[in-house]
LOTIVEX-809073 format. One line per field, with one value per residue (C-alpha): residue number from 1; residue in one letter; x, y, z. Coordinates in steps of 0.001 Angstrom, whole numbers, plus 500000, padded with zeros to 6 digits. Example, Ala and Ser with C-alpha at 12.3 -4.5 7.8 and 13.67 -1.06 7.14 Angstrom:
BEGIN
lopa 1,2
gulum A,S
xx 512300,513670
yy 495500,498940
zz 507800,507140
END
This chain:
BEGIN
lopa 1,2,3,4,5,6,7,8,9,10,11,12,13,14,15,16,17,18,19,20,21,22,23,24,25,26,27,28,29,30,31,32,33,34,35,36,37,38,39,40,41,42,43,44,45,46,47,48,49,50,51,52,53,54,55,56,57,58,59,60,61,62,63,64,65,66,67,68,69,70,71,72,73,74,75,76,77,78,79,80,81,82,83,84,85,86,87,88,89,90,91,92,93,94,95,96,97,98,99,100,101,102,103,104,105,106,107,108,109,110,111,112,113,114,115,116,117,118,119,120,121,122,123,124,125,126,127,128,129,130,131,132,133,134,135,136,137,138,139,140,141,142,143,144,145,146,147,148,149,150,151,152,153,154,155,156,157,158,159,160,161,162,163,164,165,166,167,168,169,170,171,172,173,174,175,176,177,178,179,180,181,182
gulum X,X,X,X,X,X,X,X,X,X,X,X,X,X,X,X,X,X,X,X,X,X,X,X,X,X,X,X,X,X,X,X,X,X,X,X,X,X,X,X,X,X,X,X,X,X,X,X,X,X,X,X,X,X,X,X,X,X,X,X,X,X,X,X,X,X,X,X,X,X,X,X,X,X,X,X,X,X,X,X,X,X,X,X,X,X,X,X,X,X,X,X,X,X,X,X,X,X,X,X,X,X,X,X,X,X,X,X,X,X,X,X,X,X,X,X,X,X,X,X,X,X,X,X,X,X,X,X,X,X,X,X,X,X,X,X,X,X,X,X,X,X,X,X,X,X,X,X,X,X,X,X,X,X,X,X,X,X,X,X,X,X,X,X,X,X,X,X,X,X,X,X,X,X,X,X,X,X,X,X,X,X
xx 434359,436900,436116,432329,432784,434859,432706,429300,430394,430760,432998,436738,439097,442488,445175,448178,451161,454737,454888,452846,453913,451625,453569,453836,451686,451220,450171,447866,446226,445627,444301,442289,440359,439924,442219,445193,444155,443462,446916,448374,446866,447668,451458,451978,450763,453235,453501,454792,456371,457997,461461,463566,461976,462247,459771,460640,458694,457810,456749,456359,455703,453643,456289,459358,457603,456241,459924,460641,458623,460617,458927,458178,460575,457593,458156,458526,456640,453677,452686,452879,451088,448238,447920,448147,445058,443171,443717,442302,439555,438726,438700,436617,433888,433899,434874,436729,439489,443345,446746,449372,452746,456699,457540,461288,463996,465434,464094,464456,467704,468074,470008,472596,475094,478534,481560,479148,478684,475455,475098,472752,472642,470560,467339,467422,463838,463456,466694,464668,461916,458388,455411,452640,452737,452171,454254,451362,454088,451326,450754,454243,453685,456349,457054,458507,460981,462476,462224,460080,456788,456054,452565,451499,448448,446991,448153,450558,453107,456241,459529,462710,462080,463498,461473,461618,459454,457133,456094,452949,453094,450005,449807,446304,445299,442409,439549,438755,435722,433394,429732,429286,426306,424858
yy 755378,756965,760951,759985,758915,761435,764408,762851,764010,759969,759258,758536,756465,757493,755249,756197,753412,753425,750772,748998,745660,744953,742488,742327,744233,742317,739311,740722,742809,739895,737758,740185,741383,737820,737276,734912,731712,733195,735350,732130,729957,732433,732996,729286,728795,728842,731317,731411,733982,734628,736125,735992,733351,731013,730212,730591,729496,732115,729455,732394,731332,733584,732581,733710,737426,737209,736870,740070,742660,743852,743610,746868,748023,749676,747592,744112,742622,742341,745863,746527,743072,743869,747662,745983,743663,746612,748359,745294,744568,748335,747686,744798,746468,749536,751563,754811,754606,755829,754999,756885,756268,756647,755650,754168,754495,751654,748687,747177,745205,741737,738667,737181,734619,735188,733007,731359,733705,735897,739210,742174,744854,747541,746549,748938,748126,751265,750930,750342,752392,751353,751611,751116,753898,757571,760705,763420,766462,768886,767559,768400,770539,771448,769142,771435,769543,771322,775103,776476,777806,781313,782657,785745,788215,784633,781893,779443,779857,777403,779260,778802,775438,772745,771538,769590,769247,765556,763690,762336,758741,757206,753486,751488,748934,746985,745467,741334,741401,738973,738905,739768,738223,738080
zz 550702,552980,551930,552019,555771,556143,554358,556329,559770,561427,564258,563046,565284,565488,567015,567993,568431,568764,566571,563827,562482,559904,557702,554354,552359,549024,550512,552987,550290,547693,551208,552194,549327,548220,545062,546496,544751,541319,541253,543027,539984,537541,538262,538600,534911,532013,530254,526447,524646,521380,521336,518889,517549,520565,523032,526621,529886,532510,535446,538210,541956,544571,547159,545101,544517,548002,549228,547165,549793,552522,556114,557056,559891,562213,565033,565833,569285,570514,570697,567120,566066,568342,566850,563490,564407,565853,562534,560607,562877,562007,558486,558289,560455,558112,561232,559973,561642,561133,562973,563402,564375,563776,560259,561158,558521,559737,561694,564959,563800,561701,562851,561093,561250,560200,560430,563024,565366,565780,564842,564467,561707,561192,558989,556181,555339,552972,551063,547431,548941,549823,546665,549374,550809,549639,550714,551891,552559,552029,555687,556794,560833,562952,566015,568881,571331,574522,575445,577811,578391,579062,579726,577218,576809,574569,577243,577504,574582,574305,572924,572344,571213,569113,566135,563142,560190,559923,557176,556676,554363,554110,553712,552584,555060,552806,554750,555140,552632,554561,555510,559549,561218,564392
END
């Protein structure tokens, strides 16, 4: 659907955020496209196998592997709640419509207790990676910082500049499948 949008010439949205807190992905996925209760139902059955001649129980619950998913670490208020609701309300109206913000190695910061007192560490949110998302380096531009800009025989030209290289991850936000009416 996206490339057809995208290849027919129709308006595109594009947000840009600072942050994007759009929870975790597994669960929103299986919510959104409808499928909870059957994986729910299905991972809470028993399951039987032979192994070595025994039979062992495999009683899985959605929580548990639910628990597994790291938050992603793109921001943590009300700013990046509200861009993730945009995003969805996007979705579910079939509006083309892409965000684009900071991908953070690390997140905001977690809180922990030790020996009782409070403390903050950084939230290494992509320490076993992320499989939602998809690295899109054929997108890679330079980003110029600093410098100064000179006016040439073509315009305004910006030298002696600091830049680094981005990277472009993409990560699927699936649409609410529900029927809208007036």
């Amino acid at each position: 659907m996206k490339m057809r949008l995208y290849d027919q010439m129709f308006k595109r949205v594009y947000y840009l955020s600072l942050e994007f807190y759009m929870g975790r992905t597994l669960s929103n996925t299986m919510m959104n496209i409808g499928v909870q209760a059957a994986v729910d139902e299905a991972l809470y059955q028993a399951c039987f196998l032979k192994c070595f001649q025994q039979r062992f129980q495999l009683g899985l619950d959605i929580e548990e592997l639910q628990e597994i998913e790291e938050d992603a670490g793109l921001g943590n208020g009300g700013l990046g709640r509200l861009a993730a609701c945009f995003l969805d309300s996007m979705a579910t109206l079939g509006i083309a419509a892409y965000g684009y913000g900071l991908r953070y190695e690390y997140g905001i910061f977690k809180q922990l207790v030790k020996d009782g007192w409070q403390v903050e560490e950084p939230d290494d949110w992509l320490r076993f990676g992320n499989p939602w998302e998809k690295s899109r380096p054929e997108y890679m531009l330079p980003v110029n910082f600093y410098g100064k800009v000179e006016k040439d025989a073509n315009g305004k030209v910006r030298k002696c500049t600091l830049f680094f290289l981005n990277h472009f991850f993409f990560l699927p936000n699936p649409s609410v499948r529900i029927s809208l009416k007036e």
